[in-house]
Z-matrix of the N, CA and C atoms (Angstrom, degrees):
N
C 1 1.407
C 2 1.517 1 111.52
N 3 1.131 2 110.02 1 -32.87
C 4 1.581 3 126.49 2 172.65
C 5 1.630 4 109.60 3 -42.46
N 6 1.266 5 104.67 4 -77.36
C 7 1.624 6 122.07 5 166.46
C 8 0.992 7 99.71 6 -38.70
N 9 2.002 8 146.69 7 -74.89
C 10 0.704 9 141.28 8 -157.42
C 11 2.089 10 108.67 9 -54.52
N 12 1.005 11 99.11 10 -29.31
C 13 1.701 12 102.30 11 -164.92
C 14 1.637 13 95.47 12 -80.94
N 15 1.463 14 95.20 13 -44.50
C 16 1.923 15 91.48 14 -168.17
C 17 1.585 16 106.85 15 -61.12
N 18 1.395 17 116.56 16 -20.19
C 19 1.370 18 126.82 17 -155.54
C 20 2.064 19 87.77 18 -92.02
N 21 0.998 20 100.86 19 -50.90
C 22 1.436 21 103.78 20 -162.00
C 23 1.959 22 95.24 21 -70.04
N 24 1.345 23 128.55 22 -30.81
C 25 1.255 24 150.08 23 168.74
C 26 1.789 25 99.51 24 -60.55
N 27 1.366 26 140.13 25 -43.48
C 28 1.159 27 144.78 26 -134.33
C 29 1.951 28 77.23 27 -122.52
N 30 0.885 29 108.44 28 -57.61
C 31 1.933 30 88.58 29 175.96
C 32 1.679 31 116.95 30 -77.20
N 33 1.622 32 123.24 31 -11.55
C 34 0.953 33 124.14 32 164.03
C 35 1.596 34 112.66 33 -42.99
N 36 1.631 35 99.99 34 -62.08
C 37 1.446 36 125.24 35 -158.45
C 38 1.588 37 91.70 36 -75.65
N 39 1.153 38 130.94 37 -20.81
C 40 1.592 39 116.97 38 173.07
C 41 1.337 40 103.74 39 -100.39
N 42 1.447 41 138.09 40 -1.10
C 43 1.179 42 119.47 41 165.08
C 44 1.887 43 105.24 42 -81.94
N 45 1.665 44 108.78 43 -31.13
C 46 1.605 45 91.33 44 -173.03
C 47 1.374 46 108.18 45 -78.89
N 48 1.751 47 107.52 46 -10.59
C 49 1.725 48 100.26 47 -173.02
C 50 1.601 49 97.62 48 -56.18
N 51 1.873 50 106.24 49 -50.49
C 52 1.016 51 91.62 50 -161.74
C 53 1.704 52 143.85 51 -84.00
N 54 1.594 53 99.19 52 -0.59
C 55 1.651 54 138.10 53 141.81
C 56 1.855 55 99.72 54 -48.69
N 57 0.629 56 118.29 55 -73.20
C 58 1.445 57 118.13 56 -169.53
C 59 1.701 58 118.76 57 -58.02
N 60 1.481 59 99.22 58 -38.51
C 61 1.678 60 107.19 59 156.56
C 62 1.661 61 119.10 60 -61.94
N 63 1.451 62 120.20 61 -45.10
C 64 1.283 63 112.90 62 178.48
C 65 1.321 64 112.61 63 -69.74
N 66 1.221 65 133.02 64 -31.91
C 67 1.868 66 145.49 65 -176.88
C 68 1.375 67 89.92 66 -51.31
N 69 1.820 68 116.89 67 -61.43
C 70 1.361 69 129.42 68 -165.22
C 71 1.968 70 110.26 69 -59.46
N 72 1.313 71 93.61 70 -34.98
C 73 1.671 72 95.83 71 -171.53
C 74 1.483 73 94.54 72 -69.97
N 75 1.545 74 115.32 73 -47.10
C 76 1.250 75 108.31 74 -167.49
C 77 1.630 76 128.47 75 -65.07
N 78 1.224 77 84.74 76 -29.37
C 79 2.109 78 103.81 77 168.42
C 80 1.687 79 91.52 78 -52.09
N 81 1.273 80 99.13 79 -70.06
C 82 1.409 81 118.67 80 -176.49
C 83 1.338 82 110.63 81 -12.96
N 84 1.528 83 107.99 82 -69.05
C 85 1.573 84 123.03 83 -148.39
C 86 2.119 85 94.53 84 -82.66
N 87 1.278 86 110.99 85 -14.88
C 88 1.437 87 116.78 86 -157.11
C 89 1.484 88 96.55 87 -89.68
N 90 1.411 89 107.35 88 -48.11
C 91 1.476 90 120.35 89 155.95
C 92 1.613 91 133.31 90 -33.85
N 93 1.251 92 98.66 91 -56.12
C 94 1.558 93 111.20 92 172.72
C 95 1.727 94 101.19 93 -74.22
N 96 1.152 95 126.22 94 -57.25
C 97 1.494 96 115.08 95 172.41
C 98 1.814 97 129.40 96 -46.65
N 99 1.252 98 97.31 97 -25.93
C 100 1.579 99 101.72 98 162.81
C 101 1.372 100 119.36 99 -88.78
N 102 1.326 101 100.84 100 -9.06
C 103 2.130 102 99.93 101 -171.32
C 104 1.770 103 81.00 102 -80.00
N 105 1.335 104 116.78 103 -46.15
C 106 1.797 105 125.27 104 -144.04
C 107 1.836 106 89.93 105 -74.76
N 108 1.214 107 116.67 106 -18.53
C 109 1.324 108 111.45 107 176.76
C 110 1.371 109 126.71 108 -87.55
N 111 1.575 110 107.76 109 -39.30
C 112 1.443 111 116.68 110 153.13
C 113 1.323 112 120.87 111 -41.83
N 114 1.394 113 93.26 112 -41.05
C 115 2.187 114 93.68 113 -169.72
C 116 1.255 115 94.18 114 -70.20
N 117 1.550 116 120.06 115 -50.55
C 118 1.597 117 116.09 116 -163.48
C 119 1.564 118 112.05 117 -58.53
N 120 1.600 119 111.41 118 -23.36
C 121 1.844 120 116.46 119 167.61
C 122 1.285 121 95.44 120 -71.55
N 123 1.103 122 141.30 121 -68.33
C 124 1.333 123 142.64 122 -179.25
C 125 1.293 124 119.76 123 -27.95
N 126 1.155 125 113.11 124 -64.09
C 127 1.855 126 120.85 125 144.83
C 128 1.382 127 132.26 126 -0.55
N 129 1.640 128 105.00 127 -77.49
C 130 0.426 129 143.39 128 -96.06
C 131 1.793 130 91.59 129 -127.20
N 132 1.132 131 98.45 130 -47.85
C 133 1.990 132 143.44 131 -162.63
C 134 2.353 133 86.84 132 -99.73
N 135 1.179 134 110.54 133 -30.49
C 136 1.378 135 115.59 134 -173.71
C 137 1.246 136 116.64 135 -91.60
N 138 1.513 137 119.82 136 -26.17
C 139 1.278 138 145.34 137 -172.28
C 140 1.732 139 94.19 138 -96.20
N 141 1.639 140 129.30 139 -57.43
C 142 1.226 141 113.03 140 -169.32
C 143 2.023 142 105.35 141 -54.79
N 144 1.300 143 110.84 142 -41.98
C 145 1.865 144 136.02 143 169.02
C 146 1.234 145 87.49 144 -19.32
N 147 1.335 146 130.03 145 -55.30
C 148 1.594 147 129.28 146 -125.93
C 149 1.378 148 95.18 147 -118.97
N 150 1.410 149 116.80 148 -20.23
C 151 1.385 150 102.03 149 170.86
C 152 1.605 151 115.83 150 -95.24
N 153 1.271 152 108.97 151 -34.57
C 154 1.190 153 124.78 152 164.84
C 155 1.763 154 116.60 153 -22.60
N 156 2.386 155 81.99 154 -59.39
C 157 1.963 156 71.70 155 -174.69
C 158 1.871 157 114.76 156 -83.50
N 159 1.575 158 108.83 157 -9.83
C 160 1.159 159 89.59 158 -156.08
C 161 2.007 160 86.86 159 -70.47
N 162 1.223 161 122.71 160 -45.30
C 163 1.674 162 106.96 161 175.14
C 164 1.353 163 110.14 162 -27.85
N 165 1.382 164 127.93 163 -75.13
C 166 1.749 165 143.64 164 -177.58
C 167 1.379 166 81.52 165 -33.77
N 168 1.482 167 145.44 166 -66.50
C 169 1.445 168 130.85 167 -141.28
C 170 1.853 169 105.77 168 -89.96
N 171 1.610 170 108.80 169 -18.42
C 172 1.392 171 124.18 170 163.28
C 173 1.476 172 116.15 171 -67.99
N 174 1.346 173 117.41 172 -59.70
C 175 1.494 174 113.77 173 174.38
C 176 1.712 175 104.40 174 -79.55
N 177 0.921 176 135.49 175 -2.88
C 178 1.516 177 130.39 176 161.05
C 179 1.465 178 109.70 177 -66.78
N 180 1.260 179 121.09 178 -27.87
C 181 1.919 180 131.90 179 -153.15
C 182 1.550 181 77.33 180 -115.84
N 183 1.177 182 149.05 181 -19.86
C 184 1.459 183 120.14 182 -168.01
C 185 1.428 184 91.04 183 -111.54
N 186 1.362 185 151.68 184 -37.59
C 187 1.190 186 149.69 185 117.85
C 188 1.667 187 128.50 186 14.71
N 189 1.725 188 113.81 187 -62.67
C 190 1.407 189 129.78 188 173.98
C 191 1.487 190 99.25 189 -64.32
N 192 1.666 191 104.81 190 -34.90
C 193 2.129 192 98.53 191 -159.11
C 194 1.654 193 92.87 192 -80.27
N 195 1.143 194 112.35 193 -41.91
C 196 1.784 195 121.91 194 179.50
C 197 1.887 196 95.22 195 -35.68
N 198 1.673 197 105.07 196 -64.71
C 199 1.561 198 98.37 197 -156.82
C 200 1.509 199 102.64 198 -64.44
N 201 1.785 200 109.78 199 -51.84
C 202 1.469 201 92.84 200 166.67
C 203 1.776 202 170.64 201 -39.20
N 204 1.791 203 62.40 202 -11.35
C 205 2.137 204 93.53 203 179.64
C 206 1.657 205 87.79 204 -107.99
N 207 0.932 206 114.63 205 -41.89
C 208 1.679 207 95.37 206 167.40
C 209 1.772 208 121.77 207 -72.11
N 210 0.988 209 112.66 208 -17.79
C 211 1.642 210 111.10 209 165.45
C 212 1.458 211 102.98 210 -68.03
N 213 1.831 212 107.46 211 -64.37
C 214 1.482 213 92.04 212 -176.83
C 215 1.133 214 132.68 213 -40.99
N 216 1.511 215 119.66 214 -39.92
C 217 1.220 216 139.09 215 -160.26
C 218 1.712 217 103.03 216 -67.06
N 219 1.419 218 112.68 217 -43.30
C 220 1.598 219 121.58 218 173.77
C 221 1.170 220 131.88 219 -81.92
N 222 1.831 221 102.05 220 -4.64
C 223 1.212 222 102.61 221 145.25
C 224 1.498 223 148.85 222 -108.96
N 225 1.313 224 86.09 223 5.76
C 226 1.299 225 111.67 224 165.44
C 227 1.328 226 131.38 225 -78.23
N 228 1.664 227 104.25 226 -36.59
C 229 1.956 228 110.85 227 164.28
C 230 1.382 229 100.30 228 -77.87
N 231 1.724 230 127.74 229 -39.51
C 232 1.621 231 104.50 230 -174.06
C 233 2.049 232 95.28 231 -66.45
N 234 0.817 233 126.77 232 -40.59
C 235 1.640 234 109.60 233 172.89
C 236 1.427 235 134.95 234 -33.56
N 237 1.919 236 91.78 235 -52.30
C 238 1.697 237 102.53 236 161.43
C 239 1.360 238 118.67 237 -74.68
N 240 1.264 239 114.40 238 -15.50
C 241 1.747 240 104.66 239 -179.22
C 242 1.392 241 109.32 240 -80.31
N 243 1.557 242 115.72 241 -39.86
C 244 1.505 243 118.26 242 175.64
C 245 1.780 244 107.07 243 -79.87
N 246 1.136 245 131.93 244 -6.53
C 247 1.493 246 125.63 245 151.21
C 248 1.371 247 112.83 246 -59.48
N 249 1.454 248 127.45 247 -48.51
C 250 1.240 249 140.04 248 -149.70
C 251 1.406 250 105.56 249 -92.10
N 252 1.539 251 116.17 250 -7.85
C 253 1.012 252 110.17 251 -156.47
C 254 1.841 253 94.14 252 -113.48
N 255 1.313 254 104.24 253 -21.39
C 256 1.562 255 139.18 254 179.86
C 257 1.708 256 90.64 255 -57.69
N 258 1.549 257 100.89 256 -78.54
C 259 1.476 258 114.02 257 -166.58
C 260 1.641 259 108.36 258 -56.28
N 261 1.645 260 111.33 259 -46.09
C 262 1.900 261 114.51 260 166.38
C 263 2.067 262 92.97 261 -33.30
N 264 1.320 263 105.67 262 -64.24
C 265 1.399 264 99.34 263 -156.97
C 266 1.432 265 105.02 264 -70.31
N 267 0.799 266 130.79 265 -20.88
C 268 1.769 267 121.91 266 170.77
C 269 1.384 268 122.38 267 -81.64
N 270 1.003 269 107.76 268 -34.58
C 271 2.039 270 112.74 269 158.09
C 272 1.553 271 103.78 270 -64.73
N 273 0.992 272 139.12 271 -59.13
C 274 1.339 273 123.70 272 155.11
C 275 1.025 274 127.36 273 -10.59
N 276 0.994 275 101.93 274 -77.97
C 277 1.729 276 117.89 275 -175.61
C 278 1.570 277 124.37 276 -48.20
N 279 1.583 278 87.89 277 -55.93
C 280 1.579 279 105.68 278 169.67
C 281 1.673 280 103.76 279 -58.16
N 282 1.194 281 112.69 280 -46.79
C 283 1.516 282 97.57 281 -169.64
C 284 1.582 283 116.79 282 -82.61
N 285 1.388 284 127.31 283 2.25
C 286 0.967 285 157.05 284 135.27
C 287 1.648 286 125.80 285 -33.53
N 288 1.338 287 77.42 286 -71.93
C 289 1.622 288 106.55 287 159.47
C 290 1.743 289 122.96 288 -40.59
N 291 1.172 290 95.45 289 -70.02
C 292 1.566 291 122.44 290 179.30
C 293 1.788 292 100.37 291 -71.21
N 294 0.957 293 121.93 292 -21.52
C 295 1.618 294 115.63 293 -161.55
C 296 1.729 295 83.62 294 -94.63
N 297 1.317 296 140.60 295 -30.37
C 298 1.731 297 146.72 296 -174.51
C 299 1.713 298 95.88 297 -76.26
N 300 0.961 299 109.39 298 -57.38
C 301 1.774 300 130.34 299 -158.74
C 302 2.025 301 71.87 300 -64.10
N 303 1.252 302 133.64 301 -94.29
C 304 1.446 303 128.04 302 -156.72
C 305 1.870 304 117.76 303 -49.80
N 306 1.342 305 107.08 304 -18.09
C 307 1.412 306 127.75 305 -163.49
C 308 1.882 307 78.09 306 -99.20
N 309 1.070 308 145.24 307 -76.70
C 310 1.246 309 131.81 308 -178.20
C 311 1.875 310 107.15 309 -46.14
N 312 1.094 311 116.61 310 -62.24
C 313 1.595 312 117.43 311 -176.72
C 314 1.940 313 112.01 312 -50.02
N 315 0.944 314 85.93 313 -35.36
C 316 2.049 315 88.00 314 176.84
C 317 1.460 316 104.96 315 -87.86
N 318 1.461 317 131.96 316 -30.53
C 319 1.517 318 126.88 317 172.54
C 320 1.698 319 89.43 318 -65.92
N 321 1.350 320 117.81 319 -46.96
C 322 1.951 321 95.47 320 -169.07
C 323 1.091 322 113.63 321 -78.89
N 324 1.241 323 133.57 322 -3.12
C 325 1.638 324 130.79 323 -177.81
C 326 1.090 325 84.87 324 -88.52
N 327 2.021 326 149.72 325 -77.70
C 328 0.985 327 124.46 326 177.68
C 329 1.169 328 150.18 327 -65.65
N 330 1.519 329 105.51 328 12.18
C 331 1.759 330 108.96 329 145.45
C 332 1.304 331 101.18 330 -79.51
N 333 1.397 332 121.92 331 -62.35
C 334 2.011 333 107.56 332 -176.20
C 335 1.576 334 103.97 333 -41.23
N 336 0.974 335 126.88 334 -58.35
C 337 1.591 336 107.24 335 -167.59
C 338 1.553 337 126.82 336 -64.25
N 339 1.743 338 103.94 337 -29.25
C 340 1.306 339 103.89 338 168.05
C 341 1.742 340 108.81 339 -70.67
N 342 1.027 341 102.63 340 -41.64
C 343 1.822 342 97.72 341 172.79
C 344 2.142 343 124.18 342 -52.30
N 345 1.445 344 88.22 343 -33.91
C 346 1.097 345 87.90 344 161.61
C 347 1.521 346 145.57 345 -90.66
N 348 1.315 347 103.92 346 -18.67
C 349 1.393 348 133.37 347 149.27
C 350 1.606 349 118.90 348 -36.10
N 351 1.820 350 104.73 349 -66.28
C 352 1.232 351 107.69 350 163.79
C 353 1.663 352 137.71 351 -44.36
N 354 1.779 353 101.58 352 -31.26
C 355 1.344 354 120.24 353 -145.88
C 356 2.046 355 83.34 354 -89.96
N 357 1.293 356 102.22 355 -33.93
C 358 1.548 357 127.96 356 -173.03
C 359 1.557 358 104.89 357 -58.95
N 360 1.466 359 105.28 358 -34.37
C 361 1.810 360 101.85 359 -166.57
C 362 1.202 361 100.97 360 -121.75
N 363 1.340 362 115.16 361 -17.84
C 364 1.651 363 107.93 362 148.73
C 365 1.396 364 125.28 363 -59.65
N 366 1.519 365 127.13 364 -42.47
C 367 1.294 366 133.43 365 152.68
C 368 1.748 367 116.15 366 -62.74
N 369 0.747 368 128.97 367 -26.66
C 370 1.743 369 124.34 368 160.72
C 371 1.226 370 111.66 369 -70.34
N 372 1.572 371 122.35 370 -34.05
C 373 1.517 372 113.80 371 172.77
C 374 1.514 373 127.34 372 -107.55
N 375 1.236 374 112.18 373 22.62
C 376 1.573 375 137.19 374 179.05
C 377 2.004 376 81.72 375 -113.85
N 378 1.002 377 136.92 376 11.65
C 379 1.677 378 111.11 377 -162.37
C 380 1.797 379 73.55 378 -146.75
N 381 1.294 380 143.22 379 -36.11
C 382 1.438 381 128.50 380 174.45
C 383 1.759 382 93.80 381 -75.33
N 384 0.944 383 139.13 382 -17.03
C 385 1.413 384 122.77 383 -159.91
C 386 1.682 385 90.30 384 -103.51
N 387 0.830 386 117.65 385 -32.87
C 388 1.444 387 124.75 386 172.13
C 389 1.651 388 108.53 387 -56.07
N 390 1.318 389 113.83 388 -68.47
C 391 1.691 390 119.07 389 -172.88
C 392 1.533 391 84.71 390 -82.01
N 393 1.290 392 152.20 391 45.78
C 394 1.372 393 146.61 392 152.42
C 395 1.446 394 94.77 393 -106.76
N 396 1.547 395 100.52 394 -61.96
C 397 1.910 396 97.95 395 -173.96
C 398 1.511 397 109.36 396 -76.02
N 399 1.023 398 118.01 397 6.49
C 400 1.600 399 105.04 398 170.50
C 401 1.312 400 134.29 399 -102.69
């Protein structure tokens, strides 16, 4: 009966070993299904990261071209303002120019006319002194 008990005791203990192995596989397998889910957040959570920055690095680059077309753009009106301001000063000048050039031409016409004026009443009084002595 002895044998019989140790024997019936000896498959006991290999039926819970092997109860106790499946509990363990099953921890096991429940275990690995929560690691494989983490990774897949991980994934998942790494991939949203990555899209996240490449937008941030998209609206960062459309952002830089924005300020850069606005630099150009401000330097392009200060270009036309200092053209405009170029050409203001050369119409100036010219009319400057032109306002000396007519201001000299009307001072010499009225020296020619006063010269001729003179030459006029010098000949009116060279022509009474004449029909005086004659």
């Amino acid at each position: 009966m002895e044998v019989e008990n140790g024997e019936a005791e000896h498959s006991h203990r290999k039926v819970c070993k092997v109860e106790d192995v499946d509990i363990i596989e099953e921890e096991q397998a429940e275990r690995e299904k929560a690691w494989e889910a983490i990774r897949e957040q991980l994934v998942e959570a790494e991939q949203k990261a990555l899209d996240e920055a490449a937008r941030a690095q998209e609206a960062a680059t459309v952002a830089e071209a924005e300020a850069a077309s606005a630099q150009e753009a401000r330097a392009a009106q200060e270009t036309q303002e200092a053209e405009a301001r170029l050409e203001a000063e050369i119409a100036e000048r010219q009319a400057a120019d032109e306002a000396r050039r007519l201001a000299e031409e009307e001072a010499r016409r009225q020296e020619e006319f006063e010269d001729d004026e003179k030459q006029r009443q010098a000949a009116i009084k060279a022509a009474e002194q004449n029909a005086q002595s004659a």
